[in-house]
N, C-alpha and C positions, 0 to 999 in steps of 0.2 A: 299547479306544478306538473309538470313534462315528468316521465318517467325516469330522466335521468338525475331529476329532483331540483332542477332550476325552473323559475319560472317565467313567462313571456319575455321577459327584459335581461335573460339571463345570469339571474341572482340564484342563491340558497336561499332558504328559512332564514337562516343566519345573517344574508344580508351580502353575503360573496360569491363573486363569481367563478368558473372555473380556475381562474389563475389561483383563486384565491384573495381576491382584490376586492374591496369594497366600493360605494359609487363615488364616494371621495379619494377613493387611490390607494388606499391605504390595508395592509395586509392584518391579522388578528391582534400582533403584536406592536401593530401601529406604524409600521414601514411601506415606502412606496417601492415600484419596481426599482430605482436607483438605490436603495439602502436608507431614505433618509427618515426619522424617527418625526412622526407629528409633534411630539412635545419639546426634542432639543433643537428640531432641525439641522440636524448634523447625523455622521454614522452612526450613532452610539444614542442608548436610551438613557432616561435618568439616573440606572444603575450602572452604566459604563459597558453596556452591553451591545456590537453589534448585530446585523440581522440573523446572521449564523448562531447568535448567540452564544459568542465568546466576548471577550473584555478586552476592547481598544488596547490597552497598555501589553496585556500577556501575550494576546491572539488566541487565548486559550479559554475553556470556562471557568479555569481557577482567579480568582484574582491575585492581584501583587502581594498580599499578605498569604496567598496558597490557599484559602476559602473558597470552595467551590461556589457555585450561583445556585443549583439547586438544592442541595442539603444543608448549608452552609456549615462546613466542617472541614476538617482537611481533606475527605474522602470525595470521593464523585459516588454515584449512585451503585456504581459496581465494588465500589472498597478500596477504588486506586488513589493516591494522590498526584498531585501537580507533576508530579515527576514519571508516575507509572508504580509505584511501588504502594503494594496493600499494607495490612496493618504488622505481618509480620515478616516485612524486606523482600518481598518477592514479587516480580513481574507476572503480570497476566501469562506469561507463558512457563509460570514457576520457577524462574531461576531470579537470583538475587542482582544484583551491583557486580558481585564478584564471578559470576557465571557457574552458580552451583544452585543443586535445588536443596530441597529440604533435608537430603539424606547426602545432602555432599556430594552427588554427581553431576559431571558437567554436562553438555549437548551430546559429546562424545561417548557420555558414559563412564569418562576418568572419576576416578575417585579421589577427593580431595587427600586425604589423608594417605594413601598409599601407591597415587601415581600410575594406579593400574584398574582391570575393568571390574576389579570388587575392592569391597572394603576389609575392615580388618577381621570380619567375622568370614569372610571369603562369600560373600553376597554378590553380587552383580546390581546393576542399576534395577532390572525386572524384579530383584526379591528371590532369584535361584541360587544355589551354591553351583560354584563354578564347578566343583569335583562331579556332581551327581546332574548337576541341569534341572534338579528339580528344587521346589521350595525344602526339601528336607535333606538333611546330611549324610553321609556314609552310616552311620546309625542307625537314621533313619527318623530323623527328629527335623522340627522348622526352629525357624531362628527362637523363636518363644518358648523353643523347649519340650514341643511335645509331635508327636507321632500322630501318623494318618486318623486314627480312631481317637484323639484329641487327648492323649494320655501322656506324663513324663514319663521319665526315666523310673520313676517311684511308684508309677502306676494310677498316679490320679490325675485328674482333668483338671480345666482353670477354675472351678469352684469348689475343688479341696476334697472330692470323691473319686473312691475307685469304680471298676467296669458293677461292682454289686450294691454303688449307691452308700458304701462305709465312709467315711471319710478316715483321716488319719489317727483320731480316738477310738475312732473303733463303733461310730454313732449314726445310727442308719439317717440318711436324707428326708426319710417318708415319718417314720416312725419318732424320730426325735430320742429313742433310746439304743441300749446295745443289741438289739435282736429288732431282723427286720421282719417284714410281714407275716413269714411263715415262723417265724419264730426263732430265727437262728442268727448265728454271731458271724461278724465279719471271719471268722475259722470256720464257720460250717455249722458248729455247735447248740444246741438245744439248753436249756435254765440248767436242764435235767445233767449236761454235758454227753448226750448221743450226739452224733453223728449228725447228719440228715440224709446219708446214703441212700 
């Protein structure tokens, strides 16, 4: 074998030559340089596939019932079917049939439901409010409810605790009772009812 990994007679290990052709003509998948299949002798192999490997009848690799050739499903290997559409209405490039994506904006940015460039929570296609330009509101809160340091209106975060680890009973995160580590109550308060001044 030559460096380039053919040898004297210009073959592979494999048996093919640079075209990819073997000594009888024929490429891996059993086609000659005109397209035609060693087993039907026609453009198409015995599963209706021609050399590009799409399906005589579609032009596509789905077949006529919408079955892809490799997975055999309705999906092709990226999750699209016959038509371009995954499993939940949406083209490869995320918009649907009807030109919206997941959150109901168009290419444009319209918003399905309100005909303008937010929705009805006054969001934008990016996920900012129009008023502030930022993800969070005049308040100062995101669409979810909570502020920069990840806290609601009520002071707790999305796992049901305040900034000192309380939750809403009153029941420390760590400690699993009402007095956290040092000994005190989500009020500040000791068994004893001191302070921790």
């Amino acid at each position: 074998m030559s460096k380039d990994g053919f040898n004297k007679d210009g073959f592979d290990k494999l048996g093919y030559d640079k075209d990819g052709f073997s000594r009888n003509g024929y490429d891996k998948n059993g086609y000659d340089k005109k397209g035609i299949h060693i087993a039907t002798g026609t453009l198409v192999n015995t599963a209706g596939l021609n050399k590009e490997g799409n399906y005589e009848a579609t032009g596509t690799t789905f077949d006529e019932e919408g079955y892809h050739k490799a997975t055999g499903t309705t999906f092709d290997e990226e999750g699209y079917d016959k038509d371009g559409f995954n499993k939940n209405g949406y083209y490869s490039d995320g918009f649907n049939k009807n030109g919206y994506d997941k959150n109901g904006y168009d290419k444009k940015g319209i918003h399905i439901a309100t005909g303008t460039l937010v929705n009805t929570a006054g969001l934008n296609k990016e996920g900012n409010y129009e008023a502030t330009g930022t993800t969070f509101d005049e308040e100062g809160y995101d669409k979810d409810g909570f502020d920069k340091l990840g806290y609601d209106k009520d002071g707790f975060n999305k796992y049901g605790y305040d900034k000192n680890s309380f939750d809403k009973d009153g029941t420390h995160f760590v400690t699993r009772t009402l007095f956290n580590t040092a000994g005190f109550n989500k009020d500040g308060f000791d068994k004893l009812g001191k302070n921790k001044q």
